[in-house]
C-alpha positions as CSV (number, residue, x, y, z in Angstrom):
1,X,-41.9,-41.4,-14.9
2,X,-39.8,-37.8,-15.0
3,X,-39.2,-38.2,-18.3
4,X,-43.0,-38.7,-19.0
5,X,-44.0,-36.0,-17.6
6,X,-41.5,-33.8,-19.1
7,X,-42.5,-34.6,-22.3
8,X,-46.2,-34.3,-21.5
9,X,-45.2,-30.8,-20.0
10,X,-43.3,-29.8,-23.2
11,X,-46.0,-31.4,-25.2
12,X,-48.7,-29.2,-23.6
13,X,-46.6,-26.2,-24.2
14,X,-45.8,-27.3,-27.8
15,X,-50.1,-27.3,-28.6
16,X,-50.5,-24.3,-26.6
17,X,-48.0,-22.4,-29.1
18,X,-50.0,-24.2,-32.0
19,X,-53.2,-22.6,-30.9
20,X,-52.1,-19.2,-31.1
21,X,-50.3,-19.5,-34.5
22,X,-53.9,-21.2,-35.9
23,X,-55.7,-18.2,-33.7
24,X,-57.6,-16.3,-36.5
25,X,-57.8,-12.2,-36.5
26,X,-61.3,-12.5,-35.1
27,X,-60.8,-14.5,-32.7
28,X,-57.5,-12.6,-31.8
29,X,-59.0,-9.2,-31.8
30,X,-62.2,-10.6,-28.8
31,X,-59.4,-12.2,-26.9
32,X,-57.8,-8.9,-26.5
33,X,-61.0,-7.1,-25.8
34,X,-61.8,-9.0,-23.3
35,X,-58.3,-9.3,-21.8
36,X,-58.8,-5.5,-22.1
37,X,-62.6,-5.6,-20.4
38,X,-61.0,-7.7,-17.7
39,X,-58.5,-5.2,-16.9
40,X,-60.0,-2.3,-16.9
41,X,-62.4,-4.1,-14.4
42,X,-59.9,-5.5,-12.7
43,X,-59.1,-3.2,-8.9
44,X,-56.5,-1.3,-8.9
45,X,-53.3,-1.7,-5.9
46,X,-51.1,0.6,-5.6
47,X,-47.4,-0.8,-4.8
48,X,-47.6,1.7,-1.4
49,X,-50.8,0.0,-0.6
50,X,-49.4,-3.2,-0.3
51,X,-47.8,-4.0,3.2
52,X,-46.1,-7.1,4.7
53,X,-48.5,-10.4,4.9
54,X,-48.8,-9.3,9.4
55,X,-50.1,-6.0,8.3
56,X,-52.1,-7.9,5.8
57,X,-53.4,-10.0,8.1
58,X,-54.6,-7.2,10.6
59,X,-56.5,-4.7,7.4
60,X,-58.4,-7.8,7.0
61,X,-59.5,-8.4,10.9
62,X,-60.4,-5.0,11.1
63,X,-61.9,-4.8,8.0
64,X,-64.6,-7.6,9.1
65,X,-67.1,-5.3,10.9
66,X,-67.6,-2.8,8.2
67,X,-68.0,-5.7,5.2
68,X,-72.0,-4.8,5.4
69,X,-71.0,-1.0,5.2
70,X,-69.2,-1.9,2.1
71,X,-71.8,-3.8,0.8
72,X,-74.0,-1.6,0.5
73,X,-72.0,0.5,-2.4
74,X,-70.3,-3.0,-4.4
75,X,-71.1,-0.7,-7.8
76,X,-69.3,2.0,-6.3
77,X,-66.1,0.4,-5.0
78,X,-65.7,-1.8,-7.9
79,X,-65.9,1.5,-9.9
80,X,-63.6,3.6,-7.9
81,X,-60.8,0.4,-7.0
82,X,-60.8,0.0,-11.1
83,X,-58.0,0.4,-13.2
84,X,-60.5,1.4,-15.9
85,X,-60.9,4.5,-13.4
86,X,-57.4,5.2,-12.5
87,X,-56.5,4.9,-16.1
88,X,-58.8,7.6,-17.1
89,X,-57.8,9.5,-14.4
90,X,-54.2,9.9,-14.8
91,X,-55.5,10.0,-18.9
92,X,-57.4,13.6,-18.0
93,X,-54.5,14.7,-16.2
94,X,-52.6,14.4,-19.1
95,X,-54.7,16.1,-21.2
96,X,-55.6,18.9,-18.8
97,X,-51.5,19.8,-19.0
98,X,-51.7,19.8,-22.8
99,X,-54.8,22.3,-22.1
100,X,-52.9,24.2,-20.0
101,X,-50.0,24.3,-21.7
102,X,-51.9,25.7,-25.0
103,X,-54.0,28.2,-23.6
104,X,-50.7,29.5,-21.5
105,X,-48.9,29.8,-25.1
106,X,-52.4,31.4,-26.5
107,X,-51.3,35.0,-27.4
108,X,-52.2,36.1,-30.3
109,X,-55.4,33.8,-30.6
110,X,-58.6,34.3,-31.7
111,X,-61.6,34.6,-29.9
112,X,-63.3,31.5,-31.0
113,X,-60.2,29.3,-30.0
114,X,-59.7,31.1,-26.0
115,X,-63.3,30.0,-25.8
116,X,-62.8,26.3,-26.6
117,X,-59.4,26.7,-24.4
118,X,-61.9,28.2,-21.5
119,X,-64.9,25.3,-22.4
120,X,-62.0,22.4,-22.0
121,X,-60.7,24.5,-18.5
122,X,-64.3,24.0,-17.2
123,X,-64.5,20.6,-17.7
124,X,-61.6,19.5,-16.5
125,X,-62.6,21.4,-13.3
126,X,-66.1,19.3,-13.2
127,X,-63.9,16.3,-13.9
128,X,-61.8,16.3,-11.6
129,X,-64.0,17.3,-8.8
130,X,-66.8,14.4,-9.6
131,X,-63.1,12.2,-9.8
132,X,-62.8,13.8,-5.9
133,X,-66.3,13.3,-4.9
134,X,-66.2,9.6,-5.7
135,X,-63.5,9.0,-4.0
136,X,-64.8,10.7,-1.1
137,X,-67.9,9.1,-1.1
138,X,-66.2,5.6,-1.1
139,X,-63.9,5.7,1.2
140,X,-65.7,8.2,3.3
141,X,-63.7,9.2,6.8
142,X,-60.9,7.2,5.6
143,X,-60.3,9.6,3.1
144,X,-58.9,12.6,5.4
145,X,-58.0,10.8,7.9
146,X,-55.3,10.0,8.9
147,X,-53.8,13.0,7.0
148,X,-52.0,11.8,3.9
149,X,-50.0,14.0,2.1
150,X,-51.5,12.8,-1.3
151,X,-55.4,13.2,-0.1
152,X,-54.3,16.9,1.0
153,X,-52.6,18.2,-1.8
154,X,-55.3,16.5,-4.5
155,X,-57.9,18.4,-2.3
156,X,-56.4,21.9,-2.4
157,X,-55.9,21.7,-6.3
158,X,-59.6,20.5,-7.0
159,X,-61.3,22.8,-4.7
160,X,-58.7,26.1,-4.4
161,X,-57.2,25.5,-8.0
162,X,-60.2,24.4,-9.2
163,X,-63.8,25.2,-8.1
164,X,-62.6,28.6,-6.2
165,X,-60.3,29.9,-9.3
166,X,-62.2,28.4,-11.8
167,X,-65.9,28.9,-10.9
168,X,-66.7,31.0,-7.6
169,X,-63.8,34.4,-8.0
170,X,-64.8,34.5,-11.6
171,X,-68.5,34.4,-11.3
172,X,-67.9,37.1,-7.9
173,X,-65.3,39.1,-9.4
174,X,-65.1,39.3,-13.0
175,X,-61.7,41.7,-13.3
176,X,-59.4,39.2,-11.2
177,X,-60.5,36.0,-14.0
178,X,-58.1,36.3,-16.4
179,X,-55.6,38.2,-13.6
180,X,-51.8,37.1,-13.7
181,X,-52.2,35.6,-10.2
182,X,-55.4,33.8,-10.6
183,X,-53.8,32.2,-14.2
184,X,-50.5,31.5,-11.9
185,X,-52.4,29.8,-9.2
186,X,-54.6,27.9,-11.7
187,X,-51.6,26.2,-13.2
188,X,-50.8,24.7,-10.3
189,X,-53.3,22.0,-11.3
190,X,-50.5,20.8,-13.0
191,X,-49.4,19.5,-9.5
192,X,-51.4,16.4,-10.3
193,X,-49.0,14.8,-12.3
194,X,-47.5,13.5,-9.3
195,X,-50.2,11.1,-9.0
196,X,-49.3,10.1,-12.8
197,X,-45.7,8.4,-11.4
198,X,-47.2,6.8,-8.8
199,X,-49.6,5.2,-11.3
200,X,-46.7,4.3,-13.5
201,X,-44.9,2.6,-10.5
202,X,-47.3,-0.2,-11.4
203,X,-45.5,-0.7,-14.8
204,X,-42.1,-2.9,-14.9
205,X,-40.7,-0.7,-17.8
206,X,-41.4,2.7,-15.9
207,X,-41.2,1.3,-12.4
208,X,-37.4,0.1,-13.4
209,X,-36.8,3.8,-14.6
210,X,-37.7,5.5,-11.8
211,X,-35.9,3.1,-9.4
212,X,-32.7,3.5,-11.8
213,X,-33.1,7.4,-10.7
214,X,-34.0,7.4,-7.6
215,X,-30.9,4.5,-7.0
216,X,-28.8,7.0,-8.2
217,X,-29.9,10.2,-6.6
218,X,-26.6,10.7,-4.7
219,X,-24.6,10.2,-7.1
220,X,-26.4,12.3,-9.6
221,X,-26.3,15.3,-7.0
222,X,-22.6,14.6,-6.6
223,X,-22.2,15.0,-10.2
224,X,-24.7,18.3,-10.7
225,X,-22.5,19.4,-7.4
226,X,-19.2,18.4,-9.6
227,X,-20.4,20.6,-12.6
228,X,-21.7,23.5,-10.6
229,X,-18.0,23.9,-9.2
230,X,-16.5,23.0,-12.7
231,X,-18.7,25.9,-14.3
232,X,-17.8,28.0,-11.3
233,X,-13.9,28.0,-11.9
234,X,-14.1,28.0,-15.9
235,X,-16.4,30.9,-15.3
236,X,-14.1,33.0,-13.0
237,X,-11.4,32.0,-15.8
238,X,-12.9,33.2,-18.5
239,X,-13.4,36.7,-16.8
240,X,-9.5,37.0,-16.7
241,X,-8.9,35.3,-20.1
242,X,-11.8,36.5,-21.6
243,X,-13.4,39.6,-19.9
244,X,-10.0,41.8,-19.3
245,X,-8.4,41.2,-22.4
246,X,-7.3,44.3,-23.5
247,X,-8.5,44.5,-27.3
248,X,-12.1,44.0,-26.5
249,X,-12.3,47.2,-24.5
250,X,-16.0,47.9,-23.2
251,X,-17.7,45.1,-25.3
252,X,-21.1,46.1,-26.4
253,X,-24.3,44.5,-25.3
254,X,-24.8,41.3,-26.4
255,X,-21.8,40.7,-27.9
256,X,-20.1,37.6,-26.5
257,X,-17.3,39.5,-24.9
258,X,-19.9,41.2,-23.1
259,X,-20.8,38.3,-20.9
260,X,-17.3,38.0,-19.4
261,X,-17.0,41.8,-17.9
262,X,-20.5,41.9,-15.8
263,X,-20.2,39.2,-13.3
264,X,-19.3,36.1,-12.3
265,X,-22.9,34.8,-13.6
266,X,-23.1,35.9,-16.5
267,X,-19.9,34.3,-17.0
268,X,-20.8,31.0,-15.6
269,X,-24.2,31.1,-17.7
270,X,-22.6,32.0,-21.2
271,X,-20.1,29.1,-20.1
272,X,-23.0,26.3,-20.0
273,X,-23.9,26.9,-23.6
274,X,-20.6,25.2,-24.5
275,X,-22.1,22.0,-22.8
276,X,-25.1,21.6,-25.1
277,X,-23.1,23.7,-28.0
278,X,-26.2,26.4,-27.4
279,X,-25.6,28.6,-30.7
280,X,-21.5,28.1,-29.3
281,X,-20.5,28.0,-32.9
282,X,-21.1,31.9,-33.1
283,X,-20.4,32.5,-30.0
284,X,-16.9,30.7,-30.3
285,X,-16.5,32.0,-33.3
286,X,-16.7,35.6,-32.6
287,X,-14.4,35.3,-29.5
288,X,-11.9,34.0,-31.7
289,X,-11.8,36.9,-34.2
290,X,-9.2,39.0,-31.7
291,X,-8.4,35.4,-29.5
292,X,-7.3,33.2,-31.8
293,X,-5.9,30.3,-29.1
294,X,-9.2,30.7,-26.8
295,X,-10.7,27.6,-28.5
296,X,-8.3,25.4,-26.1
297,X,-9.9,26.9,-23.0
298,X,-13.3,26.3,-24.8
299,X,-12.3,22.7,-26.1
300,X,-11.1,21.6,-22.1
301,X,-14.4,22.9,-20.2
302,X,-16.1,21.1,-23.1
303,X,-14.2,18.3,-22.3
304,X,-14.5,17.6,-19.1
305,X,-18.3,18.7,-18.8
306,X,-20.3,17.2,-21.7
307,X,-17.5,14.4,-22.8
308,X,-16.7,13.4,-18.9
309,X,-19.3,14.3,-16.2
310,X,-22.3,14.1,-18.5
311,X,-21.7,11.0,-19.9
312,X,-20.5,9.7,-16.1
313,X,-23.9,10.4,-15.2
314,X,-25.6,8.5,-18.2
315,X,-22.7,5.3,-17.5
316,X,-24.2,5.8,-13.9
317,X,-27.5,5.4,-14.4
318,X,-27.2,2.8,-17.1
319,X,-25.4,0.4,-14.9
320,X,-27.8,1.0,-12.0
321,X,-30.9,-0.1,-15.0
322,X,-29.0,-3.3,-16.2
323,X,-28.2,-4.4,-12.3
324,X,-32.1,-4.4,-12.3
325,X,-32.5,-6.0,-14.8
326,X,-30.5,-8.3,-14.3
327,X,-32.6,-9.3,-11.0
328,X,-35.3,-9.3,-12.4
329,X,-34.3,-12.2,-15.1
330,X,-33.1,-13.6,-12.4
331,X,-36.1,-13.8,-10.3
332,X,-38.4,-14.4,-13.2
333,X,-36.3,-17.5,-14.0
334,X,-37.0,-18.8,-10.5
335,X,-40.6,-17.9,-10.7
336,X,-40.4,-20.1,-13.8
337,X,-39.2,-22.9,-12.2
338,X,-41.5,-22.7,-9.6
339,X,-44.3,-23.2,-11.6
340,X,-42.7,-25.9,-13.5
341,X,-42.5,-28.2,-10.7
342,X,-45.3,-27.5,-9.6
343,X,-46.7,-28.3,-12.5
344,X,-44.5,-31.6,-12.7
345,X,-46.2,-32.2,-9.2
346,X,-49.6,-32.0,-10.1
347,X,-49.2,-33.8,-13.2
348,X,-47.6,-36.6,-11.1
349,X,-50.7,-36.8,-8.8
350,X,-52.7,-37.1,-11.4
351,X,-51.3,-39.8,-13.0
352,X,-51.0,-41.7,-9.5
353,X,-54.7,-41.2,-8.8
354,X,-55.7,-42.2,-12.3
355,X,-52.9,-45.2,-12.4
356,X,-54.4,-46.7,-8.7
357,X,-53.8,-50.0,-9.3
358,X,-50.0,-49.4,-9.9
């Protein structure tokens, strides 16, 4: 009987993997668009959202007496709980940083392109306070309280960073629109990318990134800690190698002997470019027209910062993503064989129930 079914199993999967090779383009392309359609339509869960199965148990008891309050707007939750909605959400935050980004860069522009920069700022603004109001409006008192951090801070950028900065001061004050505080304050839209890594949370890829950082924050701050010190001792050795060497006398400005004999952070800063090798070429190269030897001190704080620490910190983080991954293989295999026998299972019931006789 076990052997039956496994090759009835094996069978199925065997036909399955048939169809899809014999699946035309056509037929390929409406699958996808409606897998697509389906999740777009699909609600949307955050990961933070989703609590043990006793705190599960109790949203839905107290959710029972306001069903007929959330019947009466289905169109509107379905809409909101989307992942169609959220997706074009965190999509219009994305693009509203490009915006801003532009326009911050726009200098030298002409008139005809600030315009389009000021016609996309506008919109944004309308988008994302129609992107508040529906929220608002479905989830009503829920929505403020109790306080959550999230709710309060999206708040303050639409109606502060957005309506007040963007439509009200301008139309009441028209010297303060294009002022250097208004602009700064207005960039602080950009705030709403957190909201864009919580979205991503909800993808395995991304979701395994962030965990591999966020496992690793301590040792990552022991190692920015480790390379602030390092930095800080190379620095205040360069001053004596470097700065009070005799045949540079007062170095001029900008010179590279110059950073070494006006403070310990200007040392420490010209220092860092050797990590990166920031334009270090030159700047090695013109230390070692009266200090020939100086490339050994260069060489060892390049060393032990970019060859050591830095790749520490990538061997740390790398580990951290494979341990994941490795779990996850792991539980996916079990998942696997979870459904297999329960597959095996139901396939046995149903040959008992069709084979009643014996």
């Amino acid at each position: 009987m076990r052997s039956t079914l496994a090759s009835v199993f094996e069978g199925g999967r065997r036909s399955e993997a048939q169809a899809v090779l014999r699946e035309s383009f056509c037929d390929r392309f409406e699958r996808l668009t409606r897998e697509f359609t389906e999740w777009c339509t699909a609600p949307y869960i955050a990961e933070d959202d989703e609590g043990d199965d006793e705190s599960t148990a109790e949203e839905t008891d107290q959710s029972k007496p306001k069903a007929a309050e959330n019947l009466e707007r289905p169109l509107l939750q379905r809409l909101v709980n989307s992942n169609g909605f959220e997706a074009c959400s965190m999509m219009s935050i994305i693009l509203c940083m490009f915006f801003l980004g532009a326009d911050a860069a726009c200098f030298t522009c002409q008139d005809g392109t600030k315009v389009f920069y000021e016609v996309m700022n506008q919109l944004f603004v309308f988008a994302f306070l129609v992107e508040w109001c529906l929220r608002v409006a479905k989830d009503g008192k829920k929505y403020f309280l109790p306080l959550k951090a999230e709710h309060v801070l999206d708040t303050l950028i639409v109606w502060v960073c957005g309506v007040l900065l963007g439509w009200i001061i301008p139309l009441t004050l028209q010297d303060v629109k294009r002022s250097p505080i208004t602009q700064s304050l207005n960039v602080l839209r950009s705030m709403r990318t957190l909201r864009f890594f919580a979205f991503l949370k909800n993808f395995d890829t991304f979701k395994m990134l962030l965990a591999g950082l966020l496992g690793t924050i301590s040792t990552l701050a022991a190692c920015v800690i480790l390379l602030a010190m390092l930095d800080l001792l190379f620095g205040i050795i360069a001053i004596e190698l470097i700065g009070r060497f005799e045949p540079w006398g007062l170095a001029e400005r900008g010179t590279a002997a110059w950073n070494f004999q006006n403070g310990l952070i200007p040392s420490c800063m010209a220092m860092t470019r050797f990590i990166f090798w920031d334009n270090a070429s030159d700047f090695l190269a013109e230390l070692l027209e009266k200090q020939p030897y100086i490339w050994i001190f260069c060489f060892c704080y390049i060393a032990i910062s970019a060859y050591v620490i830095l790749n520490l910190v990538t061997a740390v983080i790398c580990r951290k993503a494979q341990s994941m991954s490795q779990a996850n293989l792991a539980e996916r295999a079990k998942e696997v064989r979870e459904e297999e026998k329960k597959t095996l299972k139901d396939l046995k019931n149903l040959f008992l129930k069709l084979d009643a006789d014996g």
